[in-house]
DRENPA-293936 format. One record per residue (C-alpha): residue number from 1; chain; y, z, x. Coordinates in nm, 3 decimals, always signed. Layout:
<koltis>
KOLTI, NUM, A, Y, Z, X
...
</koltis>
This chain:
<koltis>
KOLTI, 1, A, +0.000, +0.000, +0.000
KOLTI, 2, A, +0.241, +0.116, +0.294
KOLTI, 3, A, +0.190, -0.260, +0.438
KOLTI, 4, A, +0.225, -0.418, +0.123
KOLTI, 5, A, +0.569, -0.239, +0.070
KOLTI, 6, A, +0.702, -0.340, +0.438
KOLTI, 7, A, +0.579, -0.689, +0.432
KOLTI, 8, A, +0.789, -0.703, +0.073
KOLTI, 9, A, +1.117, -0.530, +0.258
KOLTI, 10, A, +1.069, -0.753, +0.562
KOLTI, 11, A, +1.077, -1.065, +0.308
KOLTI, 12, A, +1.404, -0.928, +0.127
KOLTI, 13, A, +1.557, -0.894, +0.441
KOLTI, 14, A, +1.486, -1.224, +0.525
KOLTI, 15, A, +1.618, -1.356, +0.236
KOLTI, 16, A, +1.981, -1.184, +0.254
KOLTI, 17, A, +1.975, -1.312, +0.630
KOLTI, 18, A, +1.921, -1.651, +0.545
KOLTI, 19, A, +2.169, -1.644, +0.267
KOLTI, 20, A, +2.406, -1.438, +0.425
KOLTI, 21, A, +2.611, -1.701, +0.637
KOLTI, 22, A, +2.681, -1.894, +0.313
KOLTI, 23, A, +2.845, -1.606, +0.127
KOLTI, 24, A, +3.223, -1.540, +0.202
KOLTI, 25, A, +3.488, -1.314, +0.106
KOLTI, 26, A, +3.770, -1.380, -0.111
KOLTI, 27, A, +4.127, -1.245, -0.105
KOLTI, 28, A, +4.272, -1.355, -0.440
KOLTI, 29, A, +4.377, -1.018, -0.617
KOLTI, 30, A, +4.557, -0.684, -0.551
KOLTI, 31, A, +4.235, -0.476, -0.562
KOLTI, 32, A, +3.933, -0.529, -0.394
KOLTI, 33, A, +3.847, -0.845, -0.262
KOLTI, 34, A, +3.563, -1.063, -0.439
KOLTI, 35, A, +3.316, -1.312, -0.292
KOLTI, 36, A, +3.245, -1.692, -0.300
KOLTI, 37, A, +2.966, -1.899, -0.237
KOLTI, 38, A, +2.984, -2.216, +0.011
KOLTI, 39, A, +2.915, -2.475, -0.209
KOLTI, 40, A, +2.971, -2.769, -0.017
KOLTI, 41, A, +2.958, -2.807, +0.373
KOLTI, 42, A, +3.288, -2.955, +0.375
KOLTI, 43, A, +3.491, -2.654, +0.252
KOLTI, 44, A, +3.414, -2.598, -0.098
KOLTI, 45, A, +3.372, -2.302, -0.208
KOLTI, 46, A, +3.254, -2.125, -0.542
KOLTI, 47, A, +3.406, -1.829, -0.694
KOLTI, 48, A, +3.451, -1.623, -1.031
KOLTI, 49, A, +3.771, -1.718, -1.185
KOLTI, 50, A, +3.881, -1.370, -1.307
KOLTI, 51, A, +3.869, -1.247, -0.924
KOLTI, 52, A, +4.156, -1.488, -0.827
KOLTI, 53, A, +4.502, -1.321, -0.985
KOLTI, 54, A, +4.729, -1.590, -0.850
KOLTI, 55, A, +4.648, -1.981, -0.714
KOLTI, 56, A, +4.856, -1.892, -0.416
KOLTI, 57, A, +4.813, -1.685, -0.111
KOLTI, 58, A, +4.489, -1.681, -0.146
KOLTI, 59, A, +4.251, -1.598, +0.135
KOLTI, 60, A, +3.861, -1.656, +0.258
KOLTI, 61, A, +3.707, -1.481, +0.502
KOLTI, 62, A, +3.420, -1.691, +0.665
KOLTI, 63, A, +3.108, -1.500, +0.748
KOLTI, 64, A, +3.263, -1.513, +1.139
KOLTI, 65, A, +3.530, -1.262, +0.998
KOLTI, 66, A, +3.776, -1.524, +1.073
KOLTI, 67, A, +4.007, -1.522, +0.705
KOLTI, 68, A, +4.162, -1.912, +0.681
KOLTI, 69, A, +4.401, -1.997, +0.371
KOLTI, 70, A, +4.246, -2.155, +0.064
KOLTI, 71, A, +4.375, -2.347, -0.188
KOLTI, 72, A, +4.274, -2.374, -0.579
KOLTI, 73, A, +4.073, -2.683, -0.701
KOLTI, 74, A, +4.019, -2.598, -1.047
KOLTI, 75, A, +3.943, -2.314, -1.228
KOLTI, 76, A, +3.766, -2.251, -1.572
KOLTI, 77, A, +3.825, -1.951, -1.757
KOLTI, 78, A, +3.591, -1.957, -2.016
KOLTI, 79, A, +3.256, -1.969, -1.784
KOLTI, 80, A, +3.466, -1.768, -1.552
KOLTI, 81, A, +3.410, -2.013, -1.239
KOLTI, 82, A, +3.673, -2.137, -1.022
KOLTI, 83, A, +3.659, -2.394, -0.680
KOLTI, 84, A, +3.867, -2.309, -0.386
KOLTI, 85, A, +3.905, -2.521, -0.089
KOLTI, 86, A, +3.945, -2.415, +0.295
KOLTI, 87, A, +3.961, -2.635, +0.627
KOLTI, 88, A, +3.622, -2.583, +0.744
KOLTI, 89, A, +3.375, -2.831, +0.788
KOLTI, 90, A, +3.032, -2.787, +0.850
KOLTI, 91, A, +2.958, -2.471, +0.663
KOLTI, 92, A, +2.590, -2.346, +0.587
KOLTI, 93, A, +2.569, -2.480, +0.246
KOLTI, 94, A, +2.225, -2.296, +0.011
KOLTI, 95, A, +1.928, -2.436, -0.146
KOLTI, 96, A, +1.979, -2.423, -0.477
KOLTI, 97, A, +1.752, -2.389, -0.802
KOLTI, 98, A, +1.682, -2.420, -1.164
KOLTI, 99, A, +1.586, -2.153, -1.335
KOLTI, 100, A, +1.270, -2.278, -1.453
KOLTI, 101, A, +1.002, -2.095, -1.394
KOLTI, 102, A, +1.201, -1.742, -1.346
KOLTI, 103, A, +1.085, -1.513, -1.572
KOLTI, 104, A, +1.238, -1.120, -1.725
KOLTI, 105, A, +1.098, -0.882, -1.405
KOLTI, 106, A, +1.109, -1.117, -1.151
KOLTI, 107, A, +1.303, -0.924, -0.853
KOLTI, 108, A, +1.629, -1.063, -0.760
KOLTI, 109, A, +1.840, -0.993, -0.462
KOLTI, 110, A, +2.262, -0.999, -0.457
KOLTI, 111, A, +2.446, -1.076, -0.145
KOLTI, 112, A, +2.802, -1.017, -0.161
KOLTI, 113, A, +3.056, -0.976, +0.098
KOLTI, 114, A, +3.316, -0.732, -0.005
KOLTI, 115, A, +3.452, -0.716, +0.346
KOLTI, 116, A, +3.332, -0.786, +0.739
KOLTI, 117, A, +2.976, -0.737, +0.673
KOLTI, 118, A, +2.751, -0.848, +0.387
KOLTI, 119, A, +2.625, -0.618, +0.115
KOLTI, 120, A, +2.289, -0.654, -0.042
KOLTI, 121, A, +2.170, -0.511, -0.361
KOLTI, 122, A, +1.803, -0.538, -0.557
KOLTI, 123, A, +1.729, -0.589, -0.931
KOLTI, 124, A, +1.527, -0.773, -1.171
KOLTI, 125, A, +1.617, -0.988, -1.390
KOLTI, 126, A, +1.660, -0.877, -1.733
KOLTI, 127, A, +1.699, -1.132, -1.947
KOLTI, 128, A, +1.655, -1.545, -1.856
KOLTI, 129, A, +1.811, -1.705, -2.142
KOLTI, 130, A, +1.932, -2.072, -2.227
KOLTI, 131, A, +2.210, -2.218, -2.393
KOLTI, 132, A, +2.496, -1.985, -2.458
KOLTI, 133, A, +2.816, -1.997, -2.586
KOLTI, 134, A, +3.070, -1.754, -2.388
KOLTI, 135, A, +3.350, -1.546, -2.601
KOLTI, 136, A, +3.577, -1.765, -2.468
KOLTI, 137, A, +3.427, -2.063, -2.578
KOLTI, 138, A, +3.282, -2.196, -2.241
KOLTI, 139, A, +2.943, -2.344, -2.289
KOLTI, 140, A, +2.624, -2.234, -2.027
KOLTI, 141, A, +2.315, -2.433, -2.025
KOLTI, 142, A, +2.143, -2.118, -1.871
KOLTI, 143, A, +2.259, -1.725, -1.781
KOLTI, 144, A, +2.076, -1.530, -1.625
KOLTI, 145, A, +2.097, -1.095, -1.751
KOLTI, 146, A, +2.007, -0.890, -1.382
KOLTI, 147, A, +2.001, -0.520, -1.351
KOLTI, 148, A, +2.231, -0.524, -1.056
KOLTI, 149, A, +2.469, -0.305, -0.983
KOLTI, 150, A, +2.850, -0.404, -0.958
KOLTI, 151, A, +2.962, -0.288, -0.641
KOLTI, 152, A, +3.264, -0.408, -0.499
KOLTI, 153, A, +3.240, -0.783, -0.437
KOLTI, 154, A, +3.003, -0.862, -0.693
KOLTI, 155, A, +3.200, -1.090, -0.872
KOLTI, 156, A, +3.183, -1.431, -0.698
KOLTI, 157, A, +2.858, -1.348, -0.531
KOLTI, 158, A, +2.511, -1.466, -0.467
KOLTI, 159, A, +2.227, -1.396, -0.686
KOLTI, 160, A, +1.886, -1.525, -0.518
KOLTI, 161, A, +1.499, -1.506, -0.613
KOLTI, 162, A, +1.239, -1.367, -0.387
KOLTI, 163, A, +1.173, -1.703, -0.223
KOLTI, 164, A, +1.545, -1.682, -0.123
KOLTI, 165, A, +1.643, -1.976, -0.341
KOLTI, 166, A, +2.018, -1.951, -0.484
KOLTI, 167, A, +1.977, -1.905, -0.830
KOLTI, 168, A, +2.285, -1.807, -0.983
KOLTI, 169, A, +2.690, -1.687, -0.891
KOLTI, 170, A, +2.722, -1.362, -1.002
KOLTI, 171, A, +2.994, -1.243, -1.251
KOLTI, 172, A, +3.105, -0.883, -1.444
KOLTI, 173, A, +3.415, -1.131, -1.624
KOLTI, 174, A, +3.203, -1.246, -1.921
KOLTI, 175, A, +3.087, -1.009, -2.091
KOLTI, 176, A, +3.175, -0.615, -2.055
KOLTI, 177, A, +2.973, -0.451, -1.888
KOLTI, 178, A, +2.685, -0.688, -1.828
KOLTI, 179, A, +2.605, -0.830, -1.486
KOLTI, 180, A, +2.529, -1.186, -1.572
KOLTI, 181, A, +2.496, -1.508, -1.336
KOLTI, 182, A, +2.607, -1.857, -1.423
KOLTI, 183, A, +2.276, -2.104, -1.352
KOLTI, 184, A, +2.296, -2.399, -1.111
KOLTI, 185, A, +2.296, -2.664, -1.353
KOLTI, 186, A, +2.615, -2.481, -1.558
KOLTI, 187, A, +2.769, -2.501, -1.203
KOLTI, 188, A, +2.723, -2.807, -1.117
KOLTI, 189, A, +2.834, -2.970, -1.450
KOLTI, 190, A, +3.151, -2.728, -1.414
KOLTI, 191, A, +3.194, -2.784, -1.026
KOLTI, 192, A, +3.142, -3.198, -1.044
KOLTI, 193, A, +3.484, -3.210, -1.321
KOLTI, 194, A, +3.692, -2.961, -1.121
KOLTI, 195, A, +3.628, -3.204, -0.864
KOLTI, 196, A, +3.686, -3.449, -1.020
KOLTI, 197, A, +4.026, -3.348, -1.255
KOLTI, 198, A, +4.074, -3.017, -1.138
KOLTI, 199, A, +4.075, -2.876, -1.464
KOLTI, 200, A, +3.821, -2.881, -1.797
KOLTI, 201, A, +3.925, -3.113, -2.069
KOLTI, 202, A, +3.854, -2.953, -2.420
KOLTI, 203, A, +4.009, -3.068, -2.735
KOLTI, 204, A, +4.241, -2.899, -2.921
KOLTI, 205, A, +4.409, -2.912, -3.276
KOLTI, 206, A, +4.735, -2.738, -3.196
KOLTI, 207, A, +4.688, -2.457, -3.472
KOLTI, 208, A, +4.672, -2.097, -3.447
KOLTI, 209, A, +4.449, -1.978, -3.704
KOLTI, 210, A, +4.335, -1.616, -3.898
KOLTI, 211, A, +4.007, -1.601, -4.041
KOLTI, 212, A, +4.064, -1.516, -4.435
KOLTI, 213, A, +3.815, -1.461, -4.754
KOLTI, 214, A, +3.814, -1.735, -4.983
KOLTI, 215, A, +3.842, -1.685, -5.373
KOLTI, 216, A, +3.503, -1.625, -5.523
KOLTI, 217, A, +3.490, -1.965, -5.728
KOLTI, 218, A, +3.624, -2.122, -5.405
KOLTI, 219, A, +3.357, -1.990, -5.192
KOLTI, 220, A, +3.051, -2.061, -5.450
KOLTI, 221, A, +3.227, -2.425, -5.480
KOLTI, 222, A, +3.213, -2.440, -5.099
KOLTI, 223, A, +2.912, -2.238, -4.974
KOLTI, 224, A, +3.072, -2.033, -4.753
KOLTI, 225, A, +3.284, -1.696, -4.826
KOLTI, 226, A, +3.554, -1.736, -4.570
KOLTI, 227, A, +3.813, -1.987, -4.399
KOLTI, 228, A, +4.087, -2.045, -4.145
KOLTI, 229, A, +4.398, -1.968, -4.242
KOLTI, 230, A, +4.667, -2.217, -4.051
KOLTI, 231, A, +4.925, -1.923, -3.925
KOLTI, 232, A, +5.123, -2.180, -3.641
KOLTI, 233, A, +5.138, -2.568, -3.599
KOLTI, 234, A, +5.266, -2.677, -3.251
KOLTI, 235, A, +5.462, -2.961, -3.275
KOLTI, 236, A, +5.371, -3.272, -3.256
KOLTI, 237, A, +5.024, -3.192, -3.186
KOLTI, 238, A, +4.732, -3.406, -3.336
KOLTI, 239, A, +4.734, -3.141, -3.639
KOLTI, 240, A, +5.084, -3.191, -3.715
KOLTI, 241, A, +5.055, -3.571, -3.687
KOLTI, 242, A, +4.771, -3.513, -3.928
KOLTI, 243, A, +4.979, -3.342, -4.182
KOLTI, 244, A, +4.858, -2.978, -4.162
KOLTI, 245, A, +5.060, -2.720, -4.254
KOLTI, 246, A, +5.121, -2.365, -4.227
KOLTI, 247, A, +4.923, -2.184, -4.464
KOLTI, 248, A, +4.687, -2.409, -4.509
KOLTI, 249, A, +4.304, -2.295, -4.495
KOLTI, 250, A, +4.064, -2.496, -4.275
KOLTI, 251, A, +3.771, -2.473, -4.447
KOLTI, 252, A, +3.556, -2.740, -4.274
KOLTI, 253, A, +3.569, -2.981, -3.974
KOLTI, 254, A, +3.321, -3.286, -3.991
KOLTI, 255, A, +3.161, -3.126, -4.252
KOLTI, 256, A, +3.087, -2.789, -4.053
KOLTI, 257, A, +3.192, -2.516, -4.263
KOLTI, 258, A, +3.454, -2.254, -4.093
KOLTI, 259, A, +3.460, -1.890, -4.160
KOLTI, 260, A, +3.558, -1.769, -3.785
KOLTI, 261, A, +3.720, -1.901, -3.480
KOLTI, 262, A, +3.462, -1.909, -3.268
KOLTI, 263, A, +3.325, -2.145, -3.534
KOLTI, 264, A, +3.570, -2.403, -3.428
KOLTI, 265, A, +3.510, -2.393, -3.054
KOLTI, 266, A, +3.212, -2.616, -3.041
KOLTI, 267, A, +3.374, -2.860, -3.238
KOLTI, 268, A, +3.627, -2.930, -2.999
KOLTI, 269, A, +3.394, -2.967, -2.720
KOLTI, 270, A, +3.547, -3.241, -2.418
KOLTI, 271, A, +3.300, -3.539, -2.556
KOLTI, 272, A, +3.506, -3.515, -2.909
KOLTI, 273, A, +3.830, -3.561, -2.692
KOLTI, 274, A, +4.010, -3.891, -2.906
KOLTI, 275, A, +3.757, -3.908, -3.209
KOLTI, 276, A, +3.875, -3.901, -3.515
KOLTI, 277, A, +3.745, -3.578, -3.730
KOLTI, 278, A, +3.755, -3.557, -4.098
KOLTI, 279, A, +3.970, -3.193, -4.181
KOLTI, 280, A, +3.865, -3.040, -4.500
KOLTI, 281, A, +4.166, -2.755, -4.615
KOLTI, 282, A, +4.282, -2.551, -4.930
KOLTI, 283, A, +4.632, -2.629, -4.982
KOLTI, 284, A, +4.786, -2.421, -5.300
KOLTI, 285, A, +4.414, -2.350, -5.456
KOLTI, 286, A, +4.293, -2.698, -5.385
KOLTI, 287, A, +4.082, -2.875, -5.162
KOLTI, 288, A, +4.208, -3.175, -4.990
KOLTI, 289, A, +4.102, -3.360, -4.664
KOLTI, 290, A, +4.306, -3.501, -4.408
KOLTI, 291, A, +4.223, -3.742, -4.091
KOLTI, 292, A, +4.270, -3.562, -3.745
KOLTI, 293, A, +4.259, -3.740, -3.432
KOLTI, 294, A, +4.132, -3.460, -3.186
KOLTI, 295, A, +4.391, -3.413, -2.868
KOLTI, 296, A, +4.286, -3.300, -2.523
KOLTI, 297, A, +4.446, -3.009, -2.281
KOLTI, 298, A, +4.352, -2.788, -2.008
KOLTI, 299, A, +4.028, -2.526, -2.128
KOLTI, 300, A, +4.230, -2.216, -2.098
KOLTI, 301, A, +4.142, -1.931, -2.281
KOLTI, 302, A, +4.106, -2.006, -2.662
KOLTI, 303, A, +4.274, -2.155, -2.899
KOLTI, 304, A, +4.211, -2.448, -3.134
</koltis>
């Protein structure tokens, strides 16, 4: 038993070794510094975007504790990733790997680097789930739920299997209180458009909107007991051109009934950017549809 144990902490070792000159630290907020992830030999490199409090000034440390100044690609707040540049080339870059096959109790391994040296941490995974939708309305093709602890740094690190593939980038900015890591094939989806246009496209409508019950002959008409009350219309934005007004209730969007916010998210995903949707609303006790051609903008934190 004794040699089965050591041969096992030999191994982890190993693994944070290997993965240890491709984890950096990041200098991007007035607290504790974060980590980052070499994503690309060339000076990419992979962060959360809730450690990184301003897009100048920023700092990363390479694993030869030399800090060089890094600039913002792109960030995306609603899967909480973000790309940072430095002038390096030739970094150690990380083998990287689908979750398939992972299972809940497989042991993980962190590596972090919260300052000069790198900090490890073990865990097992506690959930392996697929498609999610974050609270901000970011979509994940894959999260991973580890029993990690978040010690300084954690955010922006490396989460790794026993085999010492890279498996996820670690985050505490999703959810509170749950140490969750964003898959590779959510990163490289996010990572390939922030390199390409620096920024997410989603669509928006250009509304601000208040979930509110609908009357009860409304809501048996309609199948649903709640709407979206219209409470702002930006100017000129594609719901304005469309003729929505303030105090209107959005009821339904391509025939997908609305009874929340979060409801509306999807909807508005970057592949609906320019397509005409068919806006179902109450407007003084009746129902009327209007035609709204779906605008684009910068993700950001919701809104529709």
């Amino acid at each position: 038993m004794a040699g089965k144990l050591d041969d096992l902490s030999k191994e982890l070792a190993s693994v944070v070794e290997r993965s240890a000159p491709s984890v950096v630290r990041v200098d991007g907020r007035r607290r504790a510094s974060a980590s980052g992830v070499v994503w690309s030999a060339e000076g990419v490199v992979a962060t959360a975007n809730h450690s990184l409090e301003w897009d100048e000034g920023i700092e990363v440390a390479l694993p030869d504790t030399k800090s060089v100044p890094a600039e913002v690609i792109g960030r995306d707040p609603t899967t909480d990733l973000a790309l940072l540049r430095v002038s390096a080339s030739g970094l150690p870059t990380l083998q990287w790997a689908d979750p398939d096959g992972l299972k809940t109790g497989h042991l993980v391994v962190g590596v972090a680097r919260p300052g000069r040296a790198v900090r490890a941490s073990l865990g097992v995974l506690s959930v392996v789930a697929g498609s999610w939708r974050t609270p901000w309305g970011g979509q994940l093709d894959g999260y991973l739920e580890t029993g990690l602890a978040r010690h300084p740094g954690f955010s922006g690190s490396l989460l790794a299997d026993g085999a010492g593939r890279a498996i996820g980038l670690n985050t505490s900015g999703l959810l509170r209180g749950v140490t969750l890591a964003v898959a590779p094939p959510t990163l490289r989806r996010v990572f390939a458009r922030l390199l390409e246009h620096g920024e997410i496209r989603r669509g928006f409508l250009g509304i601000g909107t208040y979930p509110v019950r609908l009357p009860a002959a409304l809501a048996q008409q309609l199948g649903q007991s709640a709407g979206l009350l219209i409470v702002s219309v930006e100017p000129d934005s594609p719901a304005a051109q469309a003729g929505l007004l303030q105090g209107d209730v959005l009821v339904a969007l391509d025939g997908h009934g609305l009874g929340h916010a979060g409801d509306l998210l999807p909807l508005l995903d970057e592949d609906r950017i320019g397509a005409e949707a068919a806006a179902r609303i109450v407007r003084a006790g009746e129902l009327r549809e209007a035609r709204v051609t779906i605008g684009s903008r910068a993700r950001a934190r919701p809104s529709a």
